[in-house]
C-alpha positions as CSV (number, residue, x, y, z in Angstrom):
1,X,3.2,-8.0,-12.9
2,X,5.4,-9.0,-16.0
3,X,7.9,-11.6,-15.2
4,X,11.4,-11.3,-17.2
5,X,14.0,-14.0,-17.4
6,X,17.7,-14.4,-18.3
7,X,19.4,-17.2,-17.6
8,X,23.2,-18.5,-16.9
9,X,25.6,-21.1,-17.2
10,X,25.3,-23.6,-14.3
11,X,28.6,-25.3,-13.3
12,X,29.1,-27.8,-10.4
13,X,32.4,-27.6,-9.0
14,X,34.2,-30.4,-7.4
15,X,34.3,-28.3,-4.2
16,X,30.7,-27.8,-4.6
17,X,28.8,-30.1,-1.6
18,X,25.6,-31.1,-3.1
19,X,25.7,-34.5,-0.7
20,X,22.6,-32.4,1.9
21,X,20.9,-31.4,-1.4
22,X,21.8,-27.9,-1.0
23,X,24.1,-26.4,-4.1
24,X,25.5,-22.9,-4.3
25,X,25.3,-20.7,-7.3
26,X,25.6,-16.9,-8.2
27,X,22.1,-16.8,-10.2
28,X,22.4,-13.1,-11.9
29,X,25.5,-10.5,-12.9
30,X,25.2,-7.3,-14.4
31,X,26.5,-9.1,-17.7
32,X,24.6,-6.9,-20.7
33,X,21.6,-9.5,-22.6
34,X,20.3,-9.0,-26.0
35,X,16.7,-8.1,-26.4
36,X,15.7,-7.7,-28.9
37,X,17.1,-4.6,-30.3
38,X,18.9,-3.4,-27.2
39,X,20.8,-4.3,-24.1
40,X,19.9,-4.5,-21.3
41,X,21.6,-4.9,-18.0
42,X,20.3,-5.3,-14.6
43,X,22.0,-3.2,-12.0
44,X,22.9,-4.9,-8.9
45,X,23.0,-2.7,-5.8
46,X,21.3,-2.0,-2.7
47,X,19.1,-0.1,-3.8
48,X,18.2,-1.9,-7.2
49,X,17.6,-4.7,-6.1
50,X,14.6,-6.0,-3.9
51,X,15.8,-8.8,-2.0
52,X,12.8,-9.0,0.5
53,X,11.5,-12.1,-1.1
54,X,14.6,-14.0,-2.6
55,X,15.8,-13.8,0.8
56,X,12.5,-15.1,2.4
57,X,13.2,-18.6,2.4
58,X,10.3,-18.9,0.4
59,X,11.3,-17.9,-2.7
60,X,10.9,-21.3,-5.2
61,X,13.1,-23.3,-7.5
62,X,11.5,-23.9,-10.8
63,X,11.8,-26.3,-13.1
64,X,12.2,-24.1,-16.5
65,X,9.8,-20.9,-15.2
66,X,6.8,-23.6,-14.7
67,X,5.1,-22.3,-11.7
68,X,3.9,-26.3,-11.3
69,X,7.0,-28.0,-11.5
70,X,8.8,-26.7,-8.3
71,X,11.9,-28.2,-7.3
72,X,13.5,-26.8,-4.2
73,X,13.6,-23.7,-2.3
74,X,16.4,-20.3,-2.6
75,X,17.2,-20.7,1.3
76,X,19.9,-17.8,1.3
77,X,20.7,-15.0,-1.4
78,X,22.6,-11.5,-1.1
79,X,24.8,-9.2,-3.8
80,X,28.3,-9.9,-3.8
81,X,29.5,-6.9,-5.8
82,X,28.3,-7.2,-9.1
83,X,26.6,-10.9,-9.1
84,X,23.5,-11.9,-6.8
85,X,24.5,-15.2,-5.5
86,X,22.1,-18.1,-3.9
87,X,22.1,-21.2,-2.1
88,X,19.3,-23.3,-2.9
89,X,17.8,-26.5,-1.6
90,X,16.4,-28.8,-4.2
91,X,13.3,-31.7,-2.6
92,X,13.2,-35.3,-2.1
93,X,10.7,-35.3,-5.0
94,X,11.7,-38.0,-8.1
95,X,11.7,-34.9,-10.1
96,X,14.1,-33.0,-7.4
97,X,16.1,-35.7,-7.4
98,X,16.6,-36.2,-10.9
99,X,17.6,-32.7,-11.6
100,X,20.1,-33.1,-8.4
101,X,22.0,-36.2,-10.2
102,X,21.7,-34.2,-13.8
103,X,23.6,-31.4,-11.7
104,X,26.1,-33.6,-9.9
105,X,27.3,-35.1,-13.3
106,X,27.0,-32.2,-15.8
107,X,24.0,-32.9,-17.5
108,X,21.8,-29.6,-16.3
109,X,24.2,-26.9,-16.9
110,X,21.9,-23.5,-17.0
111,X,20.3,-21.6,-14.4
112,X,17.4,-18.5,-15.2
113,X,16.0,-16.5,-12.8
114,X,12.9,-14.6,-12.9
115,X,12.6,-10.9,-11.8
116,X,9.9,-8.6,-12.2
117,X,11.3,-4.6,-13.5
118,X,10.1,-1.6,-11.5
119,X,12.5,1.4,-12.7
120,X,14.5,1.5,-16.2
121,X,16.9,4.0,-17.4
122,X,18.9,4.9,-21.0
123,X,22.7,4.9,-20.4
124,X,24.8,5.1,-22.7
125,X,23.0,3.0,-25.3
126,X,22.0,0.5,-23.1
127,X,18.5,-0.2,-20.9
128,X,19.5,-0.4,-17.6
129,X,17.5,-1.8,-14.9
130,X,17.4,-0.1,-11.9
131,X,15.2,-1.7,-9.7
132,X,13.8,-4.8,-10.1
133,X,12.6,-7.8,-7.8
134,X,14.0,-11.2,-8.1
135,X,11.1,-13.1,-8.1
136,X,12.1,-17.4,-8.7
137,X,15.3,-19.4,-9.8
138,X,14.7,-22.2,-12.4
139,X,16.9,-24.8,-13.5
140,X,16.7,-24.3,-17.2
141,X,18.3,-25.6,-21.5
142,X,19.6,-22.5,-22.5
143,X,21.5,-19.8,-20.9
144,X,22.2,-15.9,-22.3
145,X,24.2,-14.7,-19.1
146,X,27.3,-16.9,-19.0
147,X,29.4,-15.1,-16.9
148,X,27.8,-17.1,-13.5
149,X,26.1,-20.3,-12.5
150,X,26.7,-23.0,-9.8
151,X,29.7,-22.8,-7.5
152,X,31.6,-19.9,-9.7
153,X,33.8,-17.5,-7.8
154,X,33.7,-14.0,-8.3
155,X,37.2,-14.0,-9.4
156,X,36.7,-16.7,-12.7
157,X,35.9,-14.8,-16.2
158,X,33.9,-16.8,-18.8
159,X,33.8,-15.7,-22.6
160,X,30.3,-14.0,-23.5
161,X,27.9,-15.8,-25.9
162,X,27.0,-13.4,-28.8
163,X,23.3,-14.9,-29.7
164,X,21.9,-14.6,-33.6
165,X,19.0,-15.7,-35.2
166,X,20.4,-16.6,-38.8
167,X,16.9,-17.9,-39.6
168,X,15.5,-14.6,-39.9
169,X,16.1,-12.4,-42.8
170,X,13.7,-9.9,-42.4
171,X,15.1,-6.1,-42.1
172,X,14.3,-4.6,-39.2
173,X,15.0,-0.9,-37.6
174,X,17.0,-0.7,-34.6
175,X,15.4,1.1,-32.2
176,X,17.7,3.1,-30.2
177,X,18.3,2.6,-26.4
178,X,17.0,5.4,-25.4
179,X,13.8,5.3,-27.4
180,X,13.5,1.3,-26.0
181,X,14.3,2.7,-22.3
182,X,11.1,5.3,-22.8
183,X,8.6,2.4,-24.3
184,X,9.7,0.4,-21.3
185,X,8.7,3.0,-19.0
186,X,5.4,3.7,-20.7
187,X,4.5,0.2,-20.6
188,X,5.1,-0.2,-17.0
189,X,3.5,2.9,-16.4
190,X,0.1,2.2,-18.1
191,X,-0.3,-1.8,-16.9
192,X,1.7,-2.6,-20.4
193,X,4.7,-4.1,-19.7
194,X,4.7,-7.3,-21.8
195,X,3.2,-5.0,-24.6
196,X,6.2,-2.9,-24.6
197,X,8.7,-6.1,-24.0
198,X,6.8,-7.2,-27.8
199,X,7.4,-3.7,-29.0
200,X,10.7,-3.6,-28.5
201,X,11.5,-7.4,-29.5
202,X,9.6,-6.2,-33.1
203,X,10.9,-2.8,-33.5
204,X,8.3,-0.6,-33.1
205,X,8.9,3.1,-33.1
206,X,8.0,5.3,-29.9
207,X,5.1,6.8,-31.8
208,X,4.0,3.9,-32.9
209,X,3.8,2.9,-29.3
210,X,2.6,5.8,-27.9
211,X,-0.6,5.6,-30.4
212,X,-0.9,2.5,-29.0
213,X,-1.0,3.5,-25.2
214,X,-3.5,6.4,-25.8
215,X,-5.9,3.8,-27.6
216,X,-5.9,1.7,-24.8
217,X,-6.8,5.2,-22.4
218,X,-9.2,6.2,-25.0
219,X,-11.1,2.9,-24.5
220,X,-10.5,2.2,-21.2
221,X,-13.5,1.6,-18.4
222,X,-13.1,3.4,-15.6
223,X,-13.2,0.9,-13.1
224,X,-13.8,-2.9,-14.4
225,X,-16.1,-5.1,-13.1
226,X,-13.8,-8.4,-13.6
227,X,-11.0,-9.0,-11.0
228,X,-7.9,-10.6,-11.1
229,X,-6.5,-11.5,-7.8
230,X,-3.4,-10.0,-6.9
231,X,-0.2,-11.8,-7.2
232,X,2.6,-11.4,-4.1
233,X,5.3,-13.6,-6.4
234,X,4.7,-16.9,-5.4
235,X,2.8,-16.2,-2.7
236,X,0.5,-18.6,-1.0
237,X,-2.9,-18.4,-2.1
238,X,-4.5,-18.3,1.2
239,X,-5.8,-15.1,2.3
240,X,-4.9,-11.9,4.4
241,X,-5.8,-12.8,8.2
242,X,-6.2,-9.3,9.8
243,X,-6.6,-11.2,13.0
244,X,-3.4,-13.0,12.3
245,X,-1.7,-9.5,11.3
246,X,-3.0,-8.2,14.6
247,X,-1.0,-11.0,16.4
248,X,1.8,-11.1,15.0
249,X,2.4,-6.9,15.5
250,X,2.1,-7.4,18.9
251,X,3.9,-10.2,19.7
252,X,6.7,-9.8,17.2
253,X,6.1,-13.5,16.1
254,X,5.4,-14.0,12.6
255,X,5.3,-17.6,12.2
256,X,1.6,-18.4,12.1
257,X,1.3,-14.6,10.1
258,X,4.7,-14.7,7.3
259,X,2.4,-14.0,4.4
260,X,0.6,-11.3,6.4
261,X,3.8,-9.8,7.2
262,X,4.8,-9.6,3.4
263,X,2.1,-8.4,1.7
264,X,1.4,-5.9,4.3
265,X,5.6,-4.9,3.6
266,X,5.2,-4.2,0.1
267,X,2.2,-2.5,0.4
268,X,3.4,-0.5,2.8
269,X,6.3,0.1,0.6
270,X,4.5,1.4,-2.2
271,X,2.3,3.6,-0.3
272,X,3.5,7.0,0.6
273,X,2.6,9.2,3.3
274,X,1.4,5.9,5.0
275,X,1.3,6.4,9.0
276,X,1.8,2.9,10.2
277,X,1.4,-0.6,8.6
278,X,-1.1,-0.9,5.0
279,X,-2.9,-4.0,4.8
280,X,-5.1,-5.0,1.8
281,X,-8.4,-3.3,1.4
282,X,-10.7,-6.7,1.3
283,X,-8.5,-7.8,4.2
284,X,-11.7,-6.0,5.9
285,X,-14.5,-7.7,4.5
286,X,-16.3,-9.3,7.5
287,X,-18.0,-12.5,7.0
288,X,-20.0,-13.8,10.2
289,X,-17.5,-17.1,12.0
290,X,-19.2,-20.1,11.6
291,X,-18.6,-21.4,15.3
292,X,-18.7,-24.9,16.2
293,X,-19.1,-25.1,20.5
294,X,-15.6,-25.9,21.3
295,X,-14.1,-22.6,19.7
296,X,-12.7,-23.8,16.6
297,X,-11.0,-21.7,13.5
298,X,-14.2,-20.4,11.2
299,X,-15.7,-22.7,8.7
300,X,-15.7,-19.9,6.4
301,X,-12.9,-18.4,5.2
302,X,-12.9,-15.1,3.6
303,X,-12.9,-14.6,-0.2
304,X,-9.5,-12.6,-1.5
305,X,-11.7,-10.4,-3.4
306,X,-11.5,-6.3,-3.0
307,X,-15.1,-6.0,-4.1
308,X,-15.8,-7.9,-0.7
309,X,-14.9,-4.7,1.1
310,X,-17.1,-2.6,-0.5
311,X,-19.5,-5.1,-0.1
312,X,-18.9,-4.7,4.2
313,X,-19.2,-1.4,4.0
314,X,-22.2,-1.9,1.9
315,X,-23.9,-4.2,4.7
316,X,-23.7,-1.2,7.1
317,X,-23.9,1.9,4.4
318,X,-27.6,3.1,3.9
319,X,-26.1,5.1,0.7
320,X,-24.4,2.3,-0.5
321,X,-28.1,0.1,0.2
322,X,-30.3,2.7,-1.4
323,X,-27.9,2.2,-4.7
324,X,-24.8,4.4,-4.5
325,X,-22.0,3.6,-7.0
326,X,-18.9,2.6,-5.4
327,X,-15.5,2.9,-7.5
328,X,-13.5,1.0,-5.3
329,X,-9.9,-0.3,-5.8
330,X,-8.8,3.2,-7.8
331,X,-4.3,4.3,-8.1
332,X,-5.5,7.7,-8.8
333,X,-7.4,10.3,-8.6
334,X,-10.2,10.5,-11.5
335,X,-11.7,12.5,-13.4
336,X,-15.2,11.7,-15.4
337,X,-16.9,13.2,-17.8
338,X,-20.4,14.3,-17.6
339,X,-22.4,15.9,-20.2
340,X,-24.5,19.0,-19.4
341,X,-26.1,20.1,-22.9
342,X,-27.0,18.6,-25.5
343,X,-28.2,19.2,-29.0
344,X,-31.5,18.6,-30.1
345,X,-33.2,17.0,-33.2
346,X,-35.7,19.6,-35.1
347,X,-37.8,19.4,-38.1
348,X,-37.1,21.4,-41.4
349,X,-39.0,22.1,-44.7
350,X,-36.9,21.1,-47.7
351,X,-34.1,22.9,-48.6
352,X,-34.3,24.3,-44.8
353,X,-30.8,24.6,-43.3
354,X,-30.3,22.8,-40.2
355,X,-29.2,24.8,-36.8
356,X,-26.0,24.0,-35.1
357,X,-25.8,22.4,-32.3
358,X,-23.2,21.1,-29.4
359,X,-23.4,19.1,-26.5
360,X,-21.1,20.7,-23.7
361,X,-19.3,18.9,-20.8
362,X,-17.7,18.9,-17.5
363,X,-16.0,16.6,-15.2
364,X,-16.6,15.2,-12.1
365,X,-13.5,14.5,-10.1
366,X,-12.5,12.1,-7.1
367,X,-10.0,12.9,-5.1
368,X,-8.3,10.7,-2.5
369,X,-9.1,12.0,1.2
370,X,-8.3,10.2,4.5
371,X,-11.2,9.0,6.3
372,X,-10.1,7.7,10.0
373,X,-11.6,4.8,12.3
374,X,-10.7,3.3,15.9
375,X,-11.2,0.4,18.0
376,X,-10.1,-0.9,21.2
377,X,-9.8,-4.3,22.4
378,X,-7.3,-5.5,25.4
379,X,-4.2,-7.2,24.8
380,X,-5.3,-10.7,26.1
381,X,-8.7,-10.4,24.2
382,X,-6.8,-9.9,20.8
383,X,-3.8,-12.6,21.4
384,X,-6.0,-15.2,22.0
385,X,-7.0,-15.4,18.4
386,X,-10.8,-15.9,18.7
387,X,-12.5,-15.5,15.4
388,X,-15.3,-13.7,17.0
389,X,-13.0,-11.2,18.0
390,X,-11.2,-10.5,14.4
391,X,-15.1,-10.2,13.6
392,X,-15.3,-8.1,15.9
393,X,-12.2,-5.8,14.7
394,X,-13.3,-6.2,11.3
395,X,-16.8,-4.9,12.0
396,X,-16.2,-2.1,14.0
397,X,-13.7,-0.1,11.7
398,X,-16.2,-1.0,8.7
399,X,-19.3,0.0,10.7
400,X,-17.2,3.3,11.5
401,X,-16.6,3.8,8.0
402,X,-19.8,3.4,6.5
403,X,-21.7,5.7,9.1
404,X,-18.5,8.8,8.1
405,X,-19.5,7.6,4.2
406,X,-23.0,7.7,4.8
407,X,-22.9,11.2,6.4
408,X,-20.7,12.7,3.1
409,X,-22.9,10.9,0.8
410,X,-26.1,12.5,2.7
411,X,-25.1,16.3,3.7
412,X,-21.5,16.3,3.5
413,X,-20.3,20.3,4.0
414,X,-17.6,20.4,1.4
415,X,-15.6,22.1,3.2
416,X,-12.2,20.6,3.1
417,X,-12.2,17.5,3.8
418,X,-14.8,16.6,4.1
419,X,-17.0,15.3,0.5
420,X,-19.5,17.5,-0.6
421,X,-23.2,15.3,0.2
422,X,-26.7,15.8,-1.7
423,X,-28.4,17.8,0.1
424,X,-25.5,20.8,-0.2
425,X,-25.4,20.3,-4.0
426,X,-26.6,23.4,-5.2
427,X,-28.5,22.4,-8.4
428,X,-30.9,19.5,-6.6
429,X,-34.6,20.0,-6.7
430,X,-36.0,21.3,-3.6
431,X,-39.4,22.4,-2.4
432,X,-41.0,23.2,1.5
433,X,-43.7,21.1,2.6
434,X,-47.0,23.1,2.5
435,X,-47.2,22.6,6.8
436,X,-44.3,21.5,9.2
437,X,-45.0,18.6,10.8
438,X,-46.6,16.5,8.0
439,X,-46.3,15.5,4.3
440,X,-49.3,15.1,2.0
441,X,-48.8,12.6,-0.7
442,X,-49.5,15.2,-3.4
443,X,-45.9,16.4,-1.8
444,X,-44.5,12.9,-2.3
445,X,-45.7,12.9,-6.0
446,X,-44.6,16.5,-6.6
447,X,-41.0,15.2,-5.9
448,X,-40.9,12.2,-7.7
449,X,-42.8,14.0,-10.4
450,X,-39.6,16.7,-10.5
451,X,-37.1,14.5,-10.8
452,X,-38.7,13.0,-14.3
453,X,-39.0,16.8,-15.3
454,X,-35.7,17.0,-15.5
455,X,-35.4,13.8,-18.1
456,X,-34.0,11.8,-15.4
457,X,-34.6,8.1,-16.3
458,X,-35.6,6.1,-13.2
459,X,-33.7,2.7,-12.4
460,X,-33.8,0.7,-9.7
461,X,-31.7,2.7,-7.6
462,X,-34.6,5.6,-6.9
463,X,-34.8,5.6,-3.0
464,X,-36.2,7.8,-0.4
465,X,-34.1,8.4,2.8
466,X,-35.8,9.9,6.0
467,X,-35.0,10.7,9.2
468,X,-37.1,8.3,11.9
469,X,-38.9,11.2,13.1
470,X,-40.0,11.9,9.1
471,X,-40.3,8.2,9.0
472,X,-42.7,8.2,11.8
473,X,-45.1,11.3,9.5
474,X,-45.2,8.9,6.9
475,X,-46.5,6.0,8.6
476,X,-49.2,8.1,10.5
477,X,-49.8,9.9,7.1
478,X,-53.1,9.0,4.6
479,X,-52.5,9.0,1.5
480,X,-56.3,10.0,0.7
481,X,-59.2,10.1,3.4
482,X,-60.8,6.6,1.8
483,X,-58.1,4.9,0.7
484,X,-57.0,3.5,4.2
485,X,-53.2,3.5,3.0
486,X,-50.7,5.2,4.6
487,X,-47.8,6.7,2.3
488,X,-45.5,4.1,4.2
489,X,-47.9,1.7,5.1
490,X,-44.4,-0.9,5.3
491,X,-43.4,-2.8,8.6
492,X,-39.7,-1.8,8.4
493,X,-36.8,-4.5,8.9
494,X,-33.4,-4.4,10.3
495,X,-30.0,-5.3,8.1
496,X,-26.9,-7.3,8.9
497,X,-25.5,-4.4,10.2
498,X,-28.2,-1.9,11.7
499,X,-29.4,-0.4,8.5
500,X,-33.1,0.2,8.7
501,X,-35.3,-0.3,5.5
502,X,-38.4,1.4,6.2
503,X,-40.2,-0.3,3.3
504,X,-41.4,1.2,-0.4
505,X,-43.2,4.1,-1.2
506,X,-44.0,5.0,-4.8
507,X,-42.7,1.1,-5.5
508,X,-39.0,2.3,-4.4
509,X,-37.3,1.7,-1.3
510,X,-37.0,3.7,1.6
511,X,-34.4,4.0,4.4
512,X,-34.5,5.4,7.8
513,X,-31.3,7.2,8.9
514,X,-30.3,9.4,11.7
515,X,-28.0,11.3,8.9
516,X,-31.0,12.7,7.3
517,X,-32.2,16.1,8.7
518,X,-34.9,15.4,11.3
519,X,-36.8,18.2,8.8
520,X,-36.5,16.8,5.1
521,X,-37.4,13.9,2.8
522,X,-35.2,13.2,0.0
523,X,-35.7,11.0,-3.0
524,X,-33.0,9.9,-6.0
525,X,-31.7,8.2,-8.4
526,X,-28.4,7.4,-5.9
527,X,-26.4,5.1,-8.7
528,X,-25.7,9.6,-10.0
529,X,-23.8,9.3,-6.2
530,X,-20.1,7.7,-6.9
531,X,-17.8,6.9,-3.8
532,X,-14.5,6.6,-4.4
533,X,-11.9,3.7,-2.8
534,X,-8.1,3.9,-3.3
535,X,-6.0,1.4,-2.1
536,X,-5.2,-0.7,0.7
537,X,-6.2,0.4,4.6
538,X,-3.5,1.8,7.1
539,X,-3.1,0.4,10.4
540,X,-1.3,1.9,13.1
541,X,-1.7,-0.4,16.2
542,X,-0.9,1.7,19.7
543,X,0.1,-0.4,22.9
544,X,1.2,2.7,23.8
545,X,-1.7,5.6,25.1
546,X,-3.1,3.0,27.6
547,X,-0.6,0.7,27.9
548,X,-1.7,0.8,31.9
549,X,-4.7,-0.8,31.7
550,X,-3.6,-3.4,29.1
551,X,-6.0,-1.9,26.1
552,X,-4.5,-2.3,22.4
553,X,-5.5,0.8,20.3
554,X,-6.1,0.4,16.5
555,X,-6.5,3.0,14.3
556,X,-7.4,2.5,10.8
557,X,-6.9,4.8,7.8
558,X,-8.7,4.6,4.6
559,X,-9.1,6.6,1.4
560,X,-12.3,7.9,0.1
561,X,-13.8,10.8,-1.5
562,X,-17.9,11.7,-2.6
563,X,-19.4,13.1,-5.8
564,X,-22.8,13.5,-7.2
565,X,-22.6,13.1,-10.8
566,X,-26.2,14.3,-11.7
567,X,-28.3,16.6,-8.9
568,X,-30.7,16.7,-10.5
569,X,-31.7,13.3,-9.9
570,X,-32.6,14.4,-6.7
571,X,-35.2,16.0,-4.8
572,X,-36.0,17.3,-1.5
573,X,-38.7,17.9,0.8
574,X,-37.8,20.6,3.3
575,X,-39.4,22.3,6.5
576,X,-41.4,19.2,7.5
């Protein structure tokens, strides 16, 4: 999120009380500001302007825009006409109360506030804002707006500031409003918005900007490995409670759960189609309480970190285990490439022309599809706020999750919607096992021996998944009458969350799964298996359907989708 500012003359009237540290002030108005090359004007109407958190009582006053030096608290704000007005409550802090004398006797005269822009538009030569989020209100040197500021009426008129730099000579173009209003828009559209504020402050033309936005696609990851927490304004930093969520929808009390309730606003806000409440992804990533005996609060809180999801659904995904590549966090749906020919070297005589060659491509897609989970706990069980419990809640809809993710990964149908698994790929290797019933280990080498026929490079993701009943062959099976070892000669262990490694054969791991056909033994490369993540989770919380016998329904919705990038990778051992 890029934060803008524009600030305003500050004027304490007589009539002003400032004596309970609270001062009135209208803090924006729809007053055009220079910038660089255009207007711009913010528009101030219902439905441009986002008052949710200006008007939570938490929204801060700054101290010129420093995040570290707040002042006070905006306790009130709302649009009168064309000016957003404020009452704000500055602290008992020496700093507070330095700035509260400055104001009483004329010293601090400017106020800024700080809004974040969702929407633009050209009109009429001019950018016009419509929608944005106020965001903070500082106390500030030097104002642009003039038309507003501490105890003005609507009714007063102030003469407009016209602001030039005389230092600079330099000649540059003008860009044109409407040519500013698209770069805007670009920037904001491709996570550029402070490199289109620059390009508009310098000039830059809209081709000029628009080379720049399709470098940045052209070498763009993916998905990146680094994270930058998300920022909720100036939210607190602590972390999503689902438990705390889950409270305060039932009880319609919000006071233990106020940042719950407003991060789970705005995401529901900017998620269409959603069916009840959305809640951050990682809000599910389940992390054992640490319980002392009298019941406390766990000692261990949860890291705000989306890859912690993944890594709970990881805990109880055998696909995810065995090495599967998870794209989590994804806006859209994605498309990447994957190359299926490629040219090869050859040797010529001198003077020998050399043959031409192309390597060819396709895509593989993902493509956001609902995947659905439930629990139910009682009323009384939830509201008492154990931290086993939210465990509990957590580990049930991720356990449901990963075992739906695990059956796509494995032998999805594709047939809409569900994914498309590995064993219905159509261009995986496959053989029969020479009798039902058993596998030689000549069968087990055949398969890994297929896979590196097909110029697949091994990593540490090759894997073998079996069903228990194949698991059981393999353990019972010789791998040679005088050897004495068994091709899975392992003792098998149990995971945090009931995934069974059955031990190594071939020096790569193998699982035991219930999703695997009780007739076939697979082995691959699974980092060629991507699963998809988009977005926050859905909650819809039902009181409703059993309402008689006090049980609490909760029905999460998540988005995920399947796709093998290479099948070959694979190989199969059927009719076992």
């Amino acid at each position: 999120m890029t934060k803008h500012f524009r600030s305003i003359e500050l004027v304490v009237e007589n009539s002003t009380k400032v004596d309970d540290r609270r001062v009135a002030m209208a803090v924006s108005s729809e007053t055009p500001v220079a910038r660089g090359g255009y207007q711009e004007v913010l528009v101030h109407s219902k439905e441009a302007v986002d008052l949710e958190f200006i008007t939570s009582g938490r929204a801060p006053v700054l101290l010129d825009h420093n995040s570290e030096l707040q002042i006070g608290v905006v306790e009130t704000a709302w649009l009168d006409g064309s000016t957003l007005r404020a009452n704000i409550r500055l602290g008992k802090s020496g700093k507070a109360s330095d700035v509260l004398a400055d104001i009483r006797d004329g010293i601090r005269q400017n106020v800024s506030i700080g809004y974040a822009i969702e929407e633009v538009e050209e009109t009429g030569g001019e950018i016009r804002v419509t929608k944005w989020r106020p965001i903070e209100v500082s106390i500030v040197s030097i104002p642009a707006d003039m038309t507003v500021g501490v105890g003005r009426h609507a009714t007063e008129t102030l003469p407009i500031l016209e602001k030039r730099n005389m230092g600079n000579t330099t000649t540059q173009e003008k860009l044109s409003a409407k040519d500013a209003a698209q770069i805007m828009q670009l920037g904001m559209r491709h996570d550029m918005a402070q490199e289109a504020e620059s390009a508009v402050e310098k000039g830059t033309s809209l081709t000029e900007f628009r080379n720049l936005v399709l470098d940045k696609l052209e070498t763009a990851e993916p998905v990146s490995n680094s994270y930058a927490p998300p920022t909720y304004g100036h939210e607190s930093k602590r972390d999503f409670d689902l438990g705390r969520f889950i409270r305060g929808k039932l009880s319609n009390d919000w006071s233990e759960a106020e940042t719950e309730r407003r991060i789970s606003a705005e995401l529901t806000r900017e998620t269409r189609g959603s069916r009840g409440t959305v809640v951050p992804a990682e809000a599910l990533a389940v992390r054992a309480p640490m319980m002392t005996t009298t019941g406390a609060s766990p000692l261990v809180d949860i890291e705000h970190r989306p890859d912690l999801f993944v890594q709970s659904l990881g805990a109880a995904s055998t696909a995810i285990q065995a090495g599967a590549t998870v794209l989590g966090g994804l806006s859209r749906d994605i498309s990447i490439p994957r190359e299926t020919g490629r040219p090869s070297a050859a040797w010529i005589a001198e003077g020998g022309s050399i043959s031409e060659g192309n390597p060819t491509f396709d895509n593989v897609t993902l493509s956001a599809t609902m995947l659905a989970a439930r629990v139910s706990f009682t009323r009384q069980a939830l509201m008492q706020g154990l931290p086993q419990l939210d465990y509990l809640v957590r580990q049930g809809i991720n356990r449901q999750f990963a075992i739906s993710l695990d059956a796509a990964v494995i032998n999805g149908s594709g047939v809409v919607p569900e994914p498309e698994g590995i064993l219905q790929a159509s261009a995986i290797n496959s053989f029969a096992a020479a009798s039902a019933g058993a596998v030689a280990w000549g069968e087990v080498v055949d398969a890994w021996s297929r896979i590196m026929t097909d110029n697949v490079v091994p990593d540490g993701n090759m894997a073998w998944l079996a069903h228990p009943d194949v698991a059981k062959i393999l353990r019972t099976t010789l791998k040679d009458a005088g050897s004495g070892q068994f091709v899975l000669g392992d003792e098998p262990s149990v995971g945090d969350m009931n995934t069974i490694s059955a031990g190594r054969i071939m020096n790569s791991a193998a699982y035991e799964t219930t999703h695997m056909p009780a007739d076939k033994l697979l082995l691959g490369k699974f980092s060629d298996v991507f699963i998809g993540q988009w977005g926050g989770v859905d909650f819809v919380i039902d009181e409703v359907t059993n309402a008689s016998t006090g049980v609490v329904n909760i029905y999460a919705y998540a988005w995920f989708d399947v796709a093998v990038r290479h099948p070959e990778s694979f190989c199969v051992i059927t009719g076992i």
